[in-house]
Each structure stands twice: as structure tokens, then as C-alpha cells.
C-alpha positions in Angstrom: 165.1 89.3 57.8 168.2 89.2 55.2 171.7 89.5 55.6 174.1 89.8 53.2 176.7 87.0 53.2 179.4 87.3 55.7 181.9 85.9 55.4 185.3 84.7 57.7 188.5 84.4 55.5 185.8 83.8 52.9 185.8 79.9 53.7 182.0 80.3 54.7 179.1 82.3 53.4 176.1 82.9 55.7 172.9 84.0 54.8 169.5 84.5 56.2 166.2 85.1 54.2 162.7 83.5 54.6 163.2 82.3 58.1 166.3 79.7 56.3 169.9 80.5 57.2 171.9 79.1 54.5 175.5 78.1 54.9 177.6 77.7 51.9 181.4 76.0 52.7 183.2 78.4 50.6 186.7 76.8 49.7 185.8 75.6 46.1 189.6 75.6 45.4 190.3 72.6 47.9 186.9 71.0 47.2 185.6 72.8 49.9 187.7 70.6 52.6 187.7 71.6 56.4 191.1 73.4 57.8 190.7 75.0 61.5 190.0 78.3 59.8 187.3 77.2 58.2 185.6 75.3 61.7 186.0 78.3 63.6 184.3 79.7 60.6 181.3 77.0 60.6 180.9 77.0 63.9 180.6 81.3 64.3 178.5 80.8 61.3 176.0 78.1 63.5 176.1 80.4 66.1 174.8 83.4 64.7 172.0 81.0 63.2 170.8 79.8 66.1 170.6 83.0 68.0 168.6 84.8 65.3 164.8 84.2 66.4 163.9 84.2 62.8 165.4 81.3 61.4 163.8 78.0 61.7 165.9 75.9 59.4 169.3 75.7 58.3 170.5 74.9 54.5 174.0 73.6 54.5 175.9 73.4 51.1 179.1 73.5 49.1 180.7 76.3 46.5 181.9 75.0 43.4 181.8 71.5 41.9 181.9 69.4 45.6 180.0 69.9 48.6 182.8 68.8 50.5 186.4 66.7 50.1 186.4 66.0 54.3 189.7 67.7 55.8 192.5 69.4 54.1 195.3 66.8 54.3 197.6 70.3 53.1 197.1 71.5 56.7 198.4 67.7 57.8 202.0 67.4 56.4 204.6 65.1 58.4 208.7 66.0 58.6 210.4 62.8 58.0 210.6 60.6 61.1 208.1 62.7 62.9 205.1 60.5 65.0 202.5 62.2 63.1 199.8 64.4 64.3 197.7 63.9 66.6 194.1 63.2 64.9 192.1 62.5 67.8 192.6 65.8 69.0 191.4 67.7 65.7 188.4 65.3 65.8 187.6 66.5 69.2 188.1 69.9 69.1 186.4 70.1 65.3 183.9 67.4 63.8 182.8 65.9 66.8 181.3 69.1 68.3 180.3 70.1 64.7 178.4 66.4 64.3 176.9 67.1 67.4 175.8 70.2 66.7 173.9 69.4 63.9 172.6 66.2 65.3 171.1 68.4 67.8 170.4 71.9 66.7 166.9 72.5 67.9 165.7 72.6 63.7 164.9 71.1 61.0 168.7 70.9 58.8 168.7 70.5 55.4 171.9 69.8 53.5 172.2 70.2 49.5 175.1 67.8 48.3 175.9 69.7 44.7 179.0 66.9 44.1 181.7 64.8 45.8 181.2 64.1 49.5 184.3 62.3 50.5 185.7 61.5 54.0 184.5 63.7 56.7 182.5 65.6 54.4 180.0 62.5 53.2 179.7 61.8 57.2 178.9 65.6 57.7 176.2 65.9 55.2 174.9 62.5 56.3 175.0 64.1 60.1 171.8 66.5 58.5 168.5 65.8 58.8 167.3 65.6 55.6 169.6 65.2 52.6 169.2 66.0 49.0 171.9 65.3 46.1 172.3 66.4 42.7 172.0 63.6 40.5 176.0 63.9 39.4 176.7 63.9 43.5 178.7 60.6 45.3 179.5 59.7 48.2 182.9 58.0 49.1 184.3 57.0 52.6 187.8 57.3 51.6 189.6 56.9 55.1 190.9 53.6 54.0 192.9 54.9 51.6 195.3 56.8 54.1 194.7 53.8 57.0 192.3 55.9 59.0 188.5 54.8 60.1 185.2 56.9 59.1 184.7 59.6 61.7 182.2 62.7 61.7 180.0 60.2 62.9 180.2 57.9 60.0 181.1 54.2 61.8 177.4 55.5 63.9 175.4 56.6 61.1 176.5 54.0 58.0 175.2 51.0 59.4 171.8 52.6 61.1 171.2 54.0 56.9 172.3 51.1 55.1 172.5 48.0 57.1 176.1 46.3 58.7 177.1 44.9 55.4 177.0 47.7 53.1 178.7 49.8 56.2 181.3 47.5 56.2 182.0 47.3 52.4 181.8 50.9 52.0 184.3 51.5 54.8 187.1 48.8 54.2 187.0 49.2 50.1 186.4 52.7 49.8 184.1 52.9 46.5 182.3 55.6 45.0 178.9 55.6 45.8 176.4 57.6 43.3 173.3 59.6 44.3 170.8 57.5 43.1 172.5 54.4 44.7 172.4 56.8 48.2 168.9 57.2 47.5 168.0 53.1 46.8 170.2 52.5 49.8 168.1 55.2 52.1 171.3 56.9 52.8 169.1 60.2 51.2 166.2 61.3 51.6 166.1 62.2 47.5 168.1 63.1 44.3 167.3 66.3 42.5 168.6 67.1 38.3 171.8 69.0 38.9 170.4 72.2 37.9 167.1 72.3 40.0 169.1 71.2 43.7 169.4 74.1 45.2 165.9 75.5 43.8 164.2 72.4 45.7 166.7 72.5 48.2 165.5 76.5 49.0 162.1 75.3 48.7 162.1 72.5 51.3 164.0 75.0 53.9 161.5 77.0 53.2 158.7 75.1 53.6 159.9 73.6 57.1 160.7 77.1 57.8 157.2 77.4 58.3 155.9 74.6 59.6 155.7 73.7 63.5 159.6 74.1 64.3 159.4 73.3 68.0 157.6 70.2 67.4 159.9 69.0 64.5 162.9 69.7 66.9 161.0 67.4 69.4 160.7 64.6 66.6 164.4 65.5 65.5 165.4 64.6 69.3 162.9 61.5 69.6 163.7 59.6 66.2 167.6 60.4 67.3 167.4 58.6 70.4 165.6 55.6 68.8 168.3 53.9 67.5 169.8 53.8 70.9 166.7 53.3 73.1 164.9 50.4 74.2 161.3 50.4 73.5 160.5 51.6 77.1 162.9 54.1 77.5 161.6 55.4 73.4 157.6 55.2 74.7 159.0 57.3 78.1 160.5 59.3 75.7 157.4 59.7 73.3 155.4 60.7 76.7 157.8 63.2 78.0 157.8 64.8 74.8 154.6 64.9 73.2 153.6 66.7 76.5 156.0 69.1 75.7 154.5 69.7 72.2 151.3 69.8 73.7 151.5 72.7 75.3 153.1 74.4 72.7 152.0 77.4 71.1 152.0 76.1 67.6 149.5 73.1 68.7 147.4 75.2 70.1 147.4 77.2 66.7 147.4 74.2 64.5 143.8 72.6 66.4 142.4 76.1 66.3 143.1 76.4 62.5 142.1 72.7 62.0 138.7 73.3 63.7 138.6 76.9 61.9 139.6 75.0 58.4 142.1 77.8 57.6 146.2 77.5 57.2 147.6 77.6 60.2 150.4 80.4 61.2 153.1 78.7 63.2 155.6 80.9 65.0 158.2 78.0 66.0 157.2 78.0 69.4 
């Protein structure tokens, strides 16, 4: 199935080929940075993904020359005197259901970082399940600049990547952190020449697009819980879930096609 790209207000671009749905943040302007429009946007965007049987992966990416620049401080301007707005509320109604959503979608999400991630928008990317980065791509946690902490996720998912330490420096000093050092860190899973990302991007969401999908969805949910787990509830966990996948219609294809020695044909289910 294909679509052609839809579009809301034009701040996101959806399209679906190949089994991938493919969501571009579409504000190159602004660095592609989030304003309530453009959530709403994402999250009708995610929707529509998931409730299309044919896609088994989702490629997230950015317009222009940054993936994305976190929110839109614009949308965030103070009167003189004024208490400010109230932050916790847009992070509850917007990235937190957003990180959770991607932390949990039932497949494999691939996100394509073509330049800056800053703010809310590295913690977003770093949210996906697998990341790639053009080789001119950075990452910067840049709430310390404006006295604010990481969110999307970002105090949660810094130090389980790249250790307490670096989590801490990278939060309190703000610096620039290039692709390649994301990749030596294992913040990513790999850097790609500027030109080829979204040609090996495509070609990884394809390729899980066709692989086992339920089953990768079970690992997505089991290697999510680890970091949390003990080691008894993780092996409970392991049980409950391989039993799952074991009665699955894609294991039952992928012994028959082993013992056949032919390329199995999974369906996602």
C-alpha cells in the first residue's frame, strides 16, 4: 500500500510504502521544533500508522537541515512580570505521551537524524529503537541553557546509553555532541555519510518491515523492561513472553522454512 503524503498544517508528512510508514517533522523553518499543532499532528500521524495492518515499522525524520530543535520557545513568550507558563502541563499533555508512545508502539521504530537534535528533539530521537545519524548530525541537551532539566525521557534514557557521568556532563554543560561521538558512546546504533542516511535508513525499515514483527515487538517490550527489572522479574518476563512468540504465526513459519531451507514469509503476526 502507498499513500501520498498527508499532511496537517504541513508540520508533518506521512507516508506509507513497503510495509514502512515514514514520518517526516515538516517545520524546516523552525528547525523542525514541536508547537501543539504540530503534536496533534504527530500524534494523528502515529495513529493512522498503527491502525494500517500493513505497516510493520515506522521511519521517523526531519525536513531540512535538523531533525529536530526540541520545542518552539516562539510559542512560549512571557509578559513582563508574568509567573511563566506552565511546562509540566505541555510535557504531560505532549512529549510524555509521545515518548511513551514510541517506547511502546508494538514495532520496530527507526529514526533517521539528518542534523541538529537539540532539547526535546535529541531525547525524542533517542526514545526510537534504533537510531541512525548523518555523519554532520549532533546531539545537544541544551535545557541548561534556559534553567530547565532534560525531559522527553532524557534524565531516563542518558545515563542507561552512556553511563552516569557522561549523563551528568552532557546535562549540566550542555555541549555539542557529534555523530560519531553518539556512536563511540552507544547512544546510536550507527552513523551513515550524509548523503546515503535516508537510503540506509529506508533500507533498514524495510528490512525489519519484513522480518518477524510480533516477535521484535515482544523483544522491544522485554529489553525495555530490563533496565528496570530484577533478574527474576526479567527471566518471568522472558517466560511469559517467549510463550507468547511461540505460538505465533511467524514461528511457526520461520521452523517450517528452516526445516524446508527456504526464506521464510512473515506476516507480523
Amino acid at each position: 500500500m502507498t499513500t501520498d503524503p498527508m499532511t496537517t498544517e504541513q508540520s508533518i508528512l506521512l507516508e506509507i510504502a513497503d510495509g514502512v510508514a515514514t514520518i517526516t517533522l515538516n517545520r524546516p523553518d523552525r528547525l523542525n521544533s514541536f508547537n501543539d499543532a504540530m503534536h496533534e499532528a504527530l500524534r494523528q500521524a502515529i495513529a493512522t500508522a498503527r491502525g494500517d495492518a500493513s505497516v510493520r515499522c515506522l521511519l521517523l525524520t526531519g525536513a531540512g537541515r535538523g531533525f529536530c530543535a526540541g520545542q518552539d520557545l516562539s510559542d512560549r513568550k512571557m509578559a513582563p512580570g508574568s509567573e511563566g507558563p506552565d511546562l509540566g502541563a505541555t510535557i504531560e499533555a505532549n512529549y510524555n505521551p509521545l515518548v511513551r508512545t514510541l517506547r511502546t508502539l508494538p514495532m520496530p521504530v527507526v529514526c533517521a537524524v539528518n542534523g541538529v537534535a537539540a532539547g526535546a528533539g535529541a531525547n525524542i530521537a533517542l526514545a526510537c529503537d534504533i537510531v541512525l545519524a548523518a555523519r554532520s548530525a549532533s546531539f545537544i541537551q541544551a535545557f541548561c541553557k534556559l534553567g530547565l532539566i532534560p525531559d522527553g525521557g532524557g534524565t531516563w534514557s542518558l545515563p542507561r546509553l552512556v553511563g552516569h557521568a557522561r549523563a551528568m556532563g552532557l546535562a549540566m554543560l550542555g555541549d555539542k555532541v557529534p555523530a560519531e561521538q553518539a556512536e563511540a558512546w552507544g547512544m546510536i546504533w550507527k552513523v551513515v555519510d550524509d548523503d546515503r542516511l535516508m537510503e540506509e535508513a529506508g533500507r533498514l525499515a524495510r528490512h525489519l518491515a519484513t522480518q518477524p514483527t510480533h516477535g521484535l515487538a515482544l523483544t522491544k517490550q522485554a529489553l525495555n523492561a530490563s533496565s528496570t527489572n530484577g533478574l527474576d522479574a526479567q527471566l518471568d518476563l522472558e517466560r511469559d513472553l517467549q510463550r507468547e512468540a511461540g505460538r505465533s504465526r511467524d514461528y511457526r513459519e520461520g521452523v517450517a522454512a528452516f526445516m524446508e531451507k527456504r526464506t521464510p514469509k512473515f506476516e507480523g503476526r
